[in-house]
C-alpha positions, 0 to 999 in steps of 0.5 A: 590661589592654586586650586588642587584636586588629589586622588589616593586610594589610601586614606591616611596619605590623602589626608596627610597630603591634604593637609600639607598642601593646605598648610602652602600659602598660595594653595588651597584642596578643594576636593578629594577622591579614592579613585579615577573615577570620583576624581573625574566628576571632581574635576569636572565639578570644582574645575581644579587648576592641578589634579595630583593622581596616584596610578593603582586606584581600584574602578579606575587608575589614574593613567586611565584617569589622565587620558581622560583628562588630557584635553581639560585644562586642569594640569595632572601630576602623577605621584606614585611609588612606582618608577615603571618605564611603561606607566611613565610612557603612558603618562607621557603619552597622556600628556601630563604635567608631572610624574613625581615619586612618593618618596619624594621630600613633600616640599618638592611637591608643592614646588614642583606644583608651582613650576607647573602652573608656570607651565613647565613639566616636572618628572622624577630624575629616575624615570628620565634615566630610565627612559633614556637610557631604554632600560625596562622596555617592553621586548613584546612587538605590539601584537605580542601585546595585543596577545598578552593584553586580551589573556589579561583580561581573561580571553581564551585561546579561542576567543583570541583567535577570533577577535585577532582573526587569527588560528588557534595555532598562530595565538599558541605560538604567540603565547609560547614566544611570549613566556619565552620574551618574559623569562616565565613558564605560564599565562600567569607569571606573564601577566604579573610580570608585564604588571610588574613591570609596567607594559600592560596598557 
């Protein structure tokens, strides 16, 4: 029997996922969480063989929850709406099983749980596509990132300046290549526009 763990922060479609996997002979959901961090003790307590995470979850989202899990031998399968290269990277990177879209017929879920458990990876065609063939890639160099990542989380010019050991003046300059890279006019079209996109770590 497969033992799964599931984190969605909707409920309707944690139930309804819930209940289609329990319906599969060889499965059985053993528990279910509304963020990462519930689905973090969950599969430390159930110790589940496939954990299936949404990404957007509010304390913690489920690639923050995936590099956490990334040592622990439960196999986690991304299932999401969104075919962003940048969270497609980080979930690579994070070393996950599977990284499925919701839109997805619901028996290739629980097929694509059983290739897993035979110790294959699973991805959506589209993100393959994507990640082959470069598009949607970050035109930031990593301390652009380093940059956008810290007005992200609410630093000012100066409290970046201090924490990068950079000038002022330097962190303006990075901040106006930044709008310029992203096509936007202020600090918060930039960041909805990396979150849009996927880049923001």
């Amino acid at each position: 029997m497969i033992r799964i763990v599931i984190a969605e922060d909707q409920r309707m479609l944690l139930g309804a996922l819930g209940s289609l996997l329990d319906l599969e002979d060889d499965m059985e959901v053993v528990g279910k969480a509304s963020n990462g961090e519930e689905v973090l003790e969950l599969v430390k307590e159930k110790k589940p063989d496939v954990c299936i995470m949404d990404i957007e979850m509010p304390v913690k989202n489920g690639l923050d929850a995936a590099e956490q899990l990334k040592d622990d031998p439960c196999k986690v399968i991304i299932l999401t709406t969104f075919a962003r290269s940048g969270y497609f990277q980080r979930a690579r990177n994070a070393e996950v099983s599977g990284y499925l879209l919701k839109d997805s017929p619901s028996e290739e879920l629980a097929n694509s749980i059983r290739v897993i458990m035979d110790g294959r990876r699973v991805y959506a065609p589209e993100l393959i596509d994507m990640a082959y063939s470069g598009e949607n890639e970050s035109p930031l160099t990593e301390r652009e990132e380093q940059v956008i990542q810290l007005i992200a989380d609410g630093k000012t010019t100066k409290e970046i300046a201090g924490e990068l050991h950079l000038t002022n003046g330097t962190v303006r300059n990075y901040v106006s290549i930044i709008l310029d890279k992203l096509g936007v006019s202020n600090r918060i079209e930039a960041i909805s526009r990396i979150k849009e996109k996927g880049w923001l770590k």
